[in-house]
N, C-alpha and C positions, 0 to 999 in steps of 0.2 A: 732564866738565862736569856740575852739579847744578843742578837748575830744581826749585819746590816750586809748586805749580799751587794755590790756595786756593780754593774753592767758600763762597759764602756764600749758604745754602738762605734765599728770600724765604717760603717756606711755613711754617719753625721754629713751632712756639709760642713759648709762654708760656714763659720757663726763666732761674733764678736767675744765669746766666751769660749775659753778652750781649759779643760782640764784633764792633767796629763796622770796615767796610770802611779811613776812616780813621786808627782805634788801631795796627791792624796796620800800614798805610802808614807810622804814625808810628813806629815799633818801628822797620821797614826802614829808614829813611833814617835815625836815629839813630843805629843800631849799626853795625858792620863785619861787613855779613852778607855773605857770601863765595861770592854764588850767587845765581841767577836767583831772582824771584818776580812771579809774576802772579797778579792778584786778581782775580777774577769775581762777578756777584751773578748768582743763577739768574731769568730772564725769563718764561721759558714752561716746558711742562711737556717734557719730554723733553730741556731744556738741558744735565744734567750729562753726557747721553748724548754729546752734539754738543760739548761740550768737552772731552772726555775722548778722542772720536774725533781733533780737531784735535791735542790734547795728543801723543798716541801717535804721530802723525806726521813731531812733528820729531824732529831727528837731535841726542837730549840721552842722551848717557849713564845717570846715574840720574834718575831722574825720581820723584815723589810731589804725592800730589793728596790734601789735607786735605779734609774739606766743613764747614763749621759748621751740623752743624742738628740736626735729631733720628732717631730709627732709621729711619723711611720713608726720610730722605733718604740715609742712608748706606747702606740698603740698594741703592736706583738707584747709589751711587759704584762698589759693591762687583760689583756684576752689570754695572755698562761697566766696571772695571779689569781681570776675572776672564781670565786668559790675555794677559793684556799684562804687560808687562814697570814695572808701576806700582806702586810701593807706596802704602797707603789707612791716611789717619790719621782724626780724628773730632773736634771740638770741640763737644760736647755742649750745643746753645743749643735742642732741641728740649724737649716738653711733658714726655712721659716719662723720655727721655735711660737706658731698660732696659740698651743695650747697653754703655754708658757706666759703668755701675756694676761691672761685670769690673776696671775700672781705679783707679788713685785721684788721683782730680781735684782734690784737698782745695786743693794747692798751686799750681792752676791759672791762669793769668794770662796775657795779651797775650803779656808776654815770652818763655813756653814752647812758642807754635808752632813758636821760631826753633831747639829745642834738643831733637833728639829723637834716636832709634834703631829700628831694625829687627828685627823676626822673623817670620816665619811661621807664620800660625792656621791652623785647621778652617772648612770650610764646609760647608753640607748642601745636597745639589741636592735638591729639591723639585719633582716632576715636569720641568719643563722650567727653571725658573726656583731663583736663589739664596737660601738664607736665612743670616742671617751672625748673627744670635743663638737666636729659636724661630718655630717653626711650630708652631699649636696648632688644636681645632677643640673643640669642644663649649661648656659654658655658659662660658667667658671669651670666646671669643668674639662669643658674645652680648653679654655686658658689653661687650667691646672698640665693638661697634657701637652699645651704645647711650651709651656713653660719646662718642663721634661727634658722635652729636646731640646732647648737651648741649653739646657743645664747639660746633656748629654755629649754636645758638641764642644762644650766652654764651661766648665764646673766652676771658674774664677765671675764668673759673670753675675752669679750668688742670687740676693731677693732684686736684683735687675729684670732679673728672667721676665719673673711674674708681670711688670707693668709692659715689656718689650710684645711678651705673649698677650696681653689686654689690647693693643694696639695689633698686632697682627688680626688675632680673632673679631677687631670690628669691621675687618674686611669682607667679611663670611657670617652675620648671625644668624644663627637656628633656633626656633621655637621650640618645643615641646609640648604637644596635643596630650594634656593629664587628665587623669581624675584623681581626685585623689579625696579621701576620707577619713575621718580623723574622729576621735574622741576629746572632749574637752572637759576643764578639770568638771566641771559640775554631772559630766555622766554623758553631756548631749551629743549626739551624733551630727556632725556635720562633713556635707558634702559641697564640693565645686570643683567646675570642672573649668577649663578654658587650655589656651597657647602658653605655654610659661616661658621665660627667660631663663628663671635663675629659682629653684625651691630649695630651699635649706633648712637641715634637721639642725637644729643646734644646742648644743648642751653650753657651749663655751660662746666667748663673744667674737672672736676672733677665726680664720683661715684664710687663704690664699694668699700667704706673707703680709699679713695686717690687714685686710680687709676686714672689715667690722658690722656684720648683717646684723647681729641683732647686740647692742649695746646692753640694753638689760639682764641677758639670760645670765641664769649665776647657774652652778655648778651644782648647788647643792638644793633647789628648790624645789625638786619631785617633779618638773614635766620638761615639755620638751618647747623653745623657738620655731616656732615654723613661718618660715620666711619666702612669701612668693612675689614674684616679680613679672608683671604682666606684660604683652606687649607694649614698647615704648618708642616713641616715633626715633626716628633714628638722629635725627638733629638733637634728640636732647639725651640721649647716650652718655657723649664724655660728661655731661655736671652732673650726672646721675650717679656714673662712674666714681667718679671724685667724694661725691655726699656717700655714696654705701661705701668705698674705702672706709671715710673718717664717720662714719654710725650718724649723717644725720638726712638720712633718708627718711626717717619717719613719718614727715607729712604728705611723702608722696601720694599722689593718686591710682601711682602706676604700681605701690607697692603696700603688699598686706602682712600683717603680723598675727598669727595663731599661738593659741596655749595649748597644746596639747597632752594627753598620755599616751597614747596610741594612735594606729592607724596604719594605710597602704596607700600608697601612691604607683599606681597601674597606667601605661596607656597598650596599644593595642601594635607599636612596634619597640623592639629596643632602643636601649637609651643608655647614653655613658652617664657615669656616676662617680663617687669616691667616697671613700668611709676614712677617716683623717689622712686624706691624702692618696690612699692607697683605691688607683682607679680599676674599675669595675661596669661589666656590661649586661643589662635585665632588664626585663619589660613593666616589674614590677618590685618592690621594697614593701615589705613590713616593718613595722616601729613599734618599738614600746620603751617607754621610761623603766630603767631599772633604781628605783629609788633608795638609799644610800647603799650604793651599789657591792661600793671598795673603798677601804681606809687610806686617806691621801696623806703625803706628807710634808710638813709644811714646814721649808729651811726658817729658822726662826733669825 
């Protein structure tokens, strides 16, 4: 028996795809779909937790729980499916839709919830809690926050925010005094320490409404992107800018690329952060690659 459980996130933004409770009802009863489907819109906050709890419950063979919204909210899907027996798929109607861009949505439509397949990704545990694309802390996170409040004061303003917020925040740059330590894939311990701009855990290629730190990383390869950014003179800022947007920072000298499986990134005051989005204040993160972590779903 197949049951596909669909979350429709009431918090999504702004996003060039919209799909309506509805559309999808109307696809089910038209076609010969050959399998349970229940559709839910998210109420309150902690909902998909409390659906997902109920979901896991019955006595359904395979089982899958789409969400339609954007990376906040598939992050909650992914942190209640984690050790159940659920596979986690994603219709990207959120503002950013970072985690989304791993994929190719080009040909995406109503019709393709109903037609998909499985495999299992990567996750990164993140002190206690899941990240299913990046965790980052320094000046994008800044951005990420003040991108927030523009979106807070003006939600029509949409992946604007993000570059409006890059230009504010080069008013104001902060460093970050780190150490931080890692494992790499062959076992070896490495350390470095210095001022950072910008460190990022990355499973996915993508966050901060297209910005693209690490072009390479894939989803499914067993470790983790880690992406640091040293001090960089401040005239050469905006090309910088521009090259880590579109992923070809790589020859930087101001920017390094790690393989990791693990590790802590420690300094000796607080520091803002965010785990897909969802920002966060600690002196210190632990990391570890959770190797194929969760069965993903892939609109075919």
């Amino acid at each position: 028996m197949k049951k596909v459980l669909i979350i429709i996130s009431s918090k999504a933004g702004k996003s060039e795809l919209e799909i309506k409770k509805e559309d999808i009802l109307k696809v089910y009863e038209e076609n010969n779909i050959g399998y349970e489907v229940q559709i839910e819109e998210t109420l309150y906050k902690g909902h998909i937790e409390k659906l997902i709890d109920d979901f896991d419950k019955e006595s359904i063979e395979d089982k899958y729980a789409i969400i339609c919204g954007g990376d906040g909210s598939l992050n909650e899907l992914v942190n209640a499916c984690y050790g159940k027996d659920i596979a986690v798929g994603l219709v990207p109607t959120g503002t950013g839709n970072d985690f989304a861009k791993n994929f190719d949505y080009t040909n995406f439509n109503v019709n393709s919830i109903f037609k998909f397949t499985t495999s299992p990704i990567d996750l990164i545990r993140i002190n206690n809690k899941l990240c299913v694309n990046v965790t980052s802390l320094g000046f994008d996170t800044h951005v990420l926050k003040g991108a927030y409040d523009i979106l807070e004061k003006d939600s029509s303003v949409g992946k604007k925010a993000y570059i409006y917020s890059v230009i504010n925040s080069l008013k104001e740059i902060t460093y970050e005094d780190l150490e931080i330590e890692l494992k790499d894939l062959c076992g070896n311990l490495i350390t470095i320490k210095g001022e950072y701009l910008i460190s990022a855990l990355c499973n996915g290629s993508y966050y901060g409404s297209g910005f693209n730190p690490a072009p390479l990383a894939k989803i499914n390869d067993g470790y983790i992107n880690l992406i640091t950014a040293s001090k960089i003179p401040f005239y050469k800022l905006p090309n910088m800018i521009i090259k880590y947007k579109n992923g070809k920072h790589q020859k930087s000298p101001y920017l390094n690329e790690y393989k990791a499986v693990s590790g802590e990134i420690k300094s000796n005051k607080n520091f803002l952060a965010n785990i897909d989005g969802e920002i966060f204040e600690t002196d210190k993160i632990d990391f570890k690659v959770l190797k194929k972590a969760i069965n993903w779903i892939y609109f075919n």
